[in-house]
N, C-alpha and C positions, 0 to 999 in steps of 0.2 A: 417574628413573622407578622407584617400587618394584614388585618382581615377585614380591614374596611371594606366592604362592598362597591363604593364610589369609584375603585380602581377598576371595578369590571363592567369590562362592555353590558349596555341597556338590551344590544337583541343580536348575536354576534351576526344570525342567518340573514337581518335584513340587508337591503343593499347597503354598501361603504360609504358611512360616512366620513370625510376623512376629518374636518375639524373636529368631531366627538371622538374620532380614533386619536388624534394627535394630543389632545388633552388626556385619555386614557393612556397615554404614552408617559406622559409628561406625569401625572400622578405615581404611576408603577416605579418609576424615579426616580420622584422625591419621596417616595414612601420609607426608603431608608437607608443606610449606606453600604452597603454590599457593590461591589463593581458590575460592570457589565461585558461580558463579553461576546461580540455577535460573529457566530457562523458567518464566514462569506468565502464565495466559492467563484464568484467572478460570475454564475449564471444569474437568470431574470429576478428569481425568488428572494435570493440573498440581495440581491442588487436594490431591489424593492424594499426588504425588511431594512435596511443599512440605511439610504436613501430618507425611509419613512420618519426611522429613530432620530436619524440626524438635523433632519426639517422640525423635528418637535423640544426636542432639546434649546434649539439653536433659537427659541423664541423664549425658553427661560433667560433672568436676569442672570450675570455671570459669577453673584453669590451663590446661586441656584445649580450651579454647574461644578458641584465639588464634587463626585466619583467619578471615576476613570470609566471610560469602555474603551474594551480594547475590542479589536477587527482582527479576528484570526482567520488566516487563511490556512490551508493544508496543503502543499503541494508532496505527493507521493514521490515524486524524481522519472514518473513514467508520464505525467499527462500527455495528451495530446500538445504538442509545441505552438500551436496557436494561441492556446487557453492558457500556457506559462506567459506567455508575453506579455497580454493582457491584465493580468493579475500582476504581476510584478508592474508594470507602468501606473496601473490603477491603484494598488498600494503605495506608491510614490504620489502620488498625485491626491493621496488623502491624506497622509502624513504633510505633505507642503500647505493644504488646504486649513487643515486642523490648526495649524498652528498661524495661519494670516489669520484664521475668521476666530482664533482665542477659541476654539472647542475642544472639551476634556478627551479629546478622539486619537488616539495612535493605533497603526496598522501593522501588522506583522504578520510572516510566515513560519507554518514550522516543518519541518520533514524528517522521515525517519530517521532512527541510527544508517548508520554507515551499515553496519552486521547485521543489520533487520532491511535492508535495502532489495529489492526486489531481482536486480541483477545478480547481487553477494548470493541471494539463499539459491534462485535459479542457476545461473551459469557456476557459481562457488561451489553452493553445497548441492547442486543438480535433482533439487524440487521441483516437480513435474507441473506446468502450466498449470494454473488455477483452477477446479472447476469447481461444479454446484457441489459436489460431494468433500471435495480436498481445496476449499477456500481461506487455503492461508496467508492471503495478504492482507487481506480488511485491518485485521486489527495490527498488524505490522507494520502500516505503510500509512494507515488512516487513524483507528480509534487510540493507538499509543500514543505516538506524538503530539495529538489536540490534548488527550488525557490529560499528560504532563506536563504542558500547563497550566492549564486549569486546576490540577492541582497544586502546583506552585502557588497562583492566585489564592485558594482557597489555604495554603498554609500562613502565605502572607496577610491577607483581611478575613479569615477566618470564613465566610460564605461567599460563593458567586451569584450570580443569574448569569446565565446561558442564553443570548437572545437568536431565534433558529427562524430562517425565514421557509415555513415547511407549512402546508396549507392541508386541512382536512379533506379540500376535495379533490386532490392528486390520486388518492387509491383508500381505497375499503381497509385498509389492514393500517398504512397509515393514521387513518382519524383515531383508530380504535386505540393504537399505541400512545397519540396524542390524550386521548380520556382517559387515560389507563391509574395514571397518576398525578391527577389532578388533584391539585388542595380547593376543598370547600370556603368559600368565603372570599377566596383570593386569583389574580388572574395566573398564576403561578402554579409548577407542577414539579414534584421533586424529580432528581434527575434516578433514574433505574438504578444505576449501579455508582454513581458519584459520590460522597456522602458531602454535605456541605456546598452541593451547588443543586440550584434548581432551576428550570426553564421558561421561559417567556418567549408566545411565540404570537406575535401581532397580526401579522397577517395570517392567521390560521383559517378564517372566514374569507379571503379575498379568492376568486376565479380566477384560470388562463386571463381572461379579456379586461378583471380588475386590476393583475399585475401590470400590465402591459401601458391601459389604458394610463393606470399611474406614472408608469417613468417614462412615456409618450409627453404626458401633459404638463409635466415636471421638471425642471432644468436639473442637472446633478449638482449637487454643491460642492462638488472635487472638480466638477469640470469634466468630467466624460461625457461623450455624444452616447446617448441612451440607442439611437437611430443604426450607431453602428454594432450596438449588441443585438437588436432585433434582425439586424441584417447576418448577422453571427450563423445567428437561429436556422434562419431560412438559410441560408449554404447547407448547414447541416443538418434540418431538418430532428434538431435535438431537443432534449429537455437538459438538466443539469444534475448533477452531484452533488451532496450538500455535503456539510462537514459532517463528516460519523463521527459520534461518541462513545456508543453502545452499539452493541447488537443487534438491537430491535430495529435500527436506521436501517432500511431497503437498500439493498445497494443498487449502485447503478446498474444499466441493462437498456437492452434494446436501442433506443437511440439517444442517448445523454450523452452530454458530455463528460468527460472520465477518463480514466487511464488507456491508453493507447495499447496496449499488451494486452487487455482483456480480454479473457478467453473463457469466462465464466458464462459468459452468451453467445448461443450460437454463431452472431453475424456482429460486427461489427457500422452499424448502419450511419453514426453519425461522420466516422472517417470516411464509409464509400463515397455518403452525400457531401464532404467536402471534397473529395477528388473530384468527383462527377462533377462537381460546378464551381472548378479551374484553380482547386489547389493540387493542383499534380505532383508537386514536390515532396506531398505527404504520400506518395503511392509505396515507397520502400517502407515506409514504418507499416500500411495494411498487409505487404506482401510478409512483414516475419512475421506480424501480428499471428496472421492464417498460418503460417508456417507452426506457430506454437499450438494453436489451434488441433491441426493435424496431427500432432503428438497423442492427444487423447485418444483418435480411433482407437477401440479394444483391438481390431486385428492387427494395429501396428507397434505397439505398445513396445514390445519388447524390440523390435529396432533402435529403439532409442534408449531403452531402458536399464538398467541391472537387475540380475537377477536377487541380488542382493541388497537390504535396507542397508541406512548410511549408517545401523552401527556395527554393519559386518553381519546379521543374522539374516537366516532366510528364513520367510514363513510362508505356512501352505493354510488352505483352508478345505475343511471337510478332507476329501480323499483325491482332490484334486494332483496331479503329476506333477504341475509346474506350478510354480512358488509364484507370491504376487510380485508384482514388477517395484524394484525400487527406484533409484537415485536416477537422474539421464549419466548414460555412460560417460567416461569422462571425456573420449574422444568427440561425443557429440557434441560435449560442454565447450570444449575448442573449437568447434565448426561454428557454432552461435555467438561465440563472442567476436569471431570471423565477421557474421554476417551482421552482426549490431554496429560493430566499427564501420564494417563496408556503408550497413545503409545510414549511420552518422555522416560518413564523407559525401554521400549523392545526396543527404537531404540539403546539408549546408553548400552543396554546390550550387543546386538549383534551387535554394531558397531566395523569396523576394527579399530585399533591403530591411533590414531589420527584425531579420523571422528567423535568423541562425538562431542552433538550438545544440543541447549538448546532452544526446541519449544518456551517455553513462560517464561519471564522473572519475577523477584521476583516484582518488581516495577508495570509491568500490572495486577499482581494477587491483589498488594495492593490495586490500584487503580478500580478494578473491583471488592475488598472488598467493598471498598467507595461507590459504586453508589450499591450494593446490597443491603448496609445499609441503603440510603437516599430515594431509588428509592421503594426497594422492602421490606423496614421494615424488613431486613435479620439480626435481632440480634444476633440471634444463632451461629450469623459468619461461614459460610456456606464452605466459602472459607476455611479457615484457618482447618476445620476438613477436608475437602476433601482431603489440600496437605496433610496430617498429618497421612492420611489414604492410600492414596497411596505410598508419600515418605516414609512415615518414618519421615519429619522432621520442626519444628517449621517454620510458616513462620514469620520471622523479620517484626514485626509490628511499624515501623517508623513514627513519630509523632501524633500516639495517644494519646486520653487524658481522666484523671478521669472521664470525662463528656458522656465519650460516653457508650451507655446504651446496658446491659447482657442479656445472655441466661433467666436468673432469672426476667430482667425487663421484657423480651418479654411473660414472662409465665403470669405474672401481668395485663400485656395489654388484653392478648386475655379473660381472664377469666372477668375482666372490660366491653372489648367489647361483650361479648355474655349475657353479663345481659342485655346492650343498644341496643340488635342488631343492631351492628355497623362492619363493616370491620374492623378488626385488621389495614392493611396497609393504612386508612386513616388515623387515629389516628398516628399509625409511622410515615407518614412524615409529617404530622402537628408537631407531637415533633420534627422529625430530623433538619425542620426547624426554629425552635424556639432554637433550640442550636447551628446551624449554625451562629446567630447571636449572641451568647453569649459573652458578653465581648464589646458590640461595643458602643459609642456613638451614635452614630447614628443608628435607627433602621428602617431605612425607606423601607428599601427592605422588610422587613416580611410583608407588608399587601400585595405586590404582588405576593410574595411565597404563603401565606395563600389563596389567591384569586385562583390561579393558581390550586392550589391544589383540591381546596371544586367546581372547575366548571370540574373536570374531572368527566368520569361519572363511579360512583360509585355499581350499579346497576349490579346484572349477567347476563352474556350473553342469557340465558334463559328471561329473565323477559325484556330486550332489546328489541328480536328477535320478540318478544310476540308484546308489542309493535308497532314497525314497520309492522307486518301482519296486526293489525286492522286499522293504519293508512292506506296503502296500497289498504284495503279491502275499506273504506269511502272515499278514493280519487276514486275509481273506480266507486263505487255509486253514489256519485254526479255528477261524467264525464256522465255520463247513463242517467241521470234525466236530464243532462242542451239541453235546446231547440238547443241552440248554437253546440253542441258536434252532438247530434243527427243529425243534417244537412250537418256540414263536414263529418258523416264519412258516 
């Protein structure tokens, strides 16, 4: 770690100076050899820090220019479709650049797994719209995929720097995260939960009116019109998303740009504001948005819900009657991937010239085939008539196998089960699991698949509910009768 003092800004609060910043740039550097990799997110902040690094690098000699920085983008697979385009052109156009003007600069995107994908856990495994309480996509969709590189980096050169274009005077909670873990002596701050990478963030000191003023007066050295991000802004009336790492990153909210599905804030303000001023072709992506949205009212909840969690148990709280809501029903799970495909086809219908977009990809539909089949005894292939039915077109069913069981076997099963009075769906994944393991030497996972399976509870939510009232009603009774209860209350 160098702790030369000379790496750190002289007065961060006074106004920006940029040749004292670009040399403080330029030192933090060549201070040692750890890579760089910079947060970019396609908005003003990042666009500025990226912009900044590059303009000061780009004036060392090209001995001087021996570590990598790489430009990591995150795209989740839900953003707003304006904001992929943009980012995908602009990573092209820094990669062509990097490489005419000889700077140590490549750009890259990462995105979740397939199985951590926001459609897979929602319409797949029927995870209820995000909210402040039950936010589980942040690090699913955001802080894994950045993670994992970065960790890769840091196994390959042993430390990173992290360079985050995130300014102390965006919010009170932010600066304070920013000091949090600051190294003395150095401009540098370890990262919270990374081990071997730490943070540099340059424009931590710059304003709204600094950023701006900067890439206004600044030509981009990839070539983008800076004039048409600012124009961005104002349609949308937005701030931006940065790369999340950790935890402690704010997540977006109110009017940023960010995932188009978000339902973790009440209104979705920076899609109204681009409809409202003549992107109308994004009007189906606000209308399911709000649709998910409405899923959370507490009085509606269970329209859409299970009463049952996804691993077959029901839970109650205190003495409550009715169990908390689990999974969305799987019928509803079919109506939404209905209405995703529909407003895929009306977004790309009346999308402008080069603003087609692809909600959900071929690989999550297979993969939410997958668990319809295992999960919800979905023989009929549920999926595959859907797309077939909206597109128009086969979906490419990639490593399937003779083994895996028809419309015809499912007809089999239920007519089997209703002689037993049995659930059809325990029976299918007691089989799904029995072919899951086909072919193996060893079979030692099927007795705790089969275990797993036969303790969920199988029982309808009526005969459940039934249940717990008379349990309820005999705890009460006895409370009544004990000499002990009588005297406390």
């Amino acid at each position: 770690m160098n702790s030369n003092p000379d790496i750190q800004m002289k007065n961060p609060k006074a106004s920006i100076n940029l040749a004292a910043l670009k040399e403080h740039i330029r030192a933090v550097y060549r201070a040692d050899d750890r890579p760089w990799v910079i947060g970019y997110s396609g908005g003003k902040d990042s666009t500025c820090a990226l912009q900044l690094i590059w303009s000061a690098v780009q004036e060392l000699s090209v001995e001087e220019r021996r570590k990598p920085v790489y430009v990591l983008s995150s795209d989740t697979l839900v953003e707003t479709p304006i904001i992929v385009n943009y980012i995908d052109e602009t990573l092209a156009a820094i990669n062509a650049a990097a490489e005419i003007q000889g700077m140590p600069i490549s750009a890259q995107k990462v995105v979740p797994e397939i199985s951590d994908s926001f459609w897979v856990n929602l319409i797949g495994r029927g995870y209820p719209a995000p909210s402040k309480r039950f936010r589980w996509c942040t690090e699913r969709l955001k802080i894994d995929p950045a993670n994992t590189f970065i960790k890769n980096r840091v196994a390959e050169f042993g430390e990173v720097v992290m360079v985050l274009g995130v300014r102390s005077s965006e919010s009170a909670t932010r600066a304070q995260v920013m000091s949090l873990h600051k190294i003395d002596g150095t401009a540098l701050s370890k990262h919270s939960t990374l081990p071997g990478a730490f943070v540099f963030t340059p424009i931590e000191a710059f304003s709204v009116d600094d950023v701006w003023a900067f890439l206004l007066q600044n030509e981009s050295p990839w070539g983008s019109d800076n004039s048409d991000l600012l124009a961005m802004y104002r349609n949308a009336q937005a701030g931006e998303c940065p790369l999340v790492v950790d935890k402690q990153t704010e997540s977006c909210g109110n009017s940023r740009f960010g995932c188009w599905v978000c339902t973790v804030v009440t209104q979705d303000k920076a899609m109204e504001a681009l409809v409202e001023n003549g992107e109308e072709w994004l009007e189906p992506l606000l209308d399911l948005r709000n649709e998910l949205a409405a899923t959370q009212n507490p009085d509606r909840k269970r329209e859409f819900r299970d009463f049952k969690r996804r691993d077959g148990s029901v839970t109650f709280v205190g003495d409550a009657e009715t169990s908390i809501p689990g999974p969305y029903l799987f019928d509803y799970r079919k109506e939404l991937l209905q209405k995703l495909l529909e407003a895929q086809e009306l977004v790309n219908t009346n999308a402008p010239p080069g603003e087609k977009t692809t909600l959900i990809q071929d690989e999550e539909l297979r993969e939410i085939r997958r668990i319809w089949r295992s999960e919800e005894g979905d023989w009929g292939d549920a999926v595959s008539k859907i797309v077939m039915s909206i597109t128009g077109r086969k979906l490419p069913l990639d490593g399937t196998d003779n083994y895996e069981f028809q419309p015809s076997d499912a007809e089999v099963l239920t007519k089997v089960c209703s002689e037993h009075d049995l659930p059809p769906r325990l029976l299918a994944q007691l089989l799904e699991a029995e072919r899951s393991v086909r072919g193996l030497k060893r079979r030692t996972h099927i007795h705790r698949k089969v275990a797993a399976i036969l303790e969920q509870e199988w029982r309808g939510e009526d005969a459940v509910l039934e249940e717990r009232k008379e349990r309820l009603a005999l705890q009460r009774q006895h409370a009544s009768s004990d000499p002990l209860f009588e005297t406390e209350t």
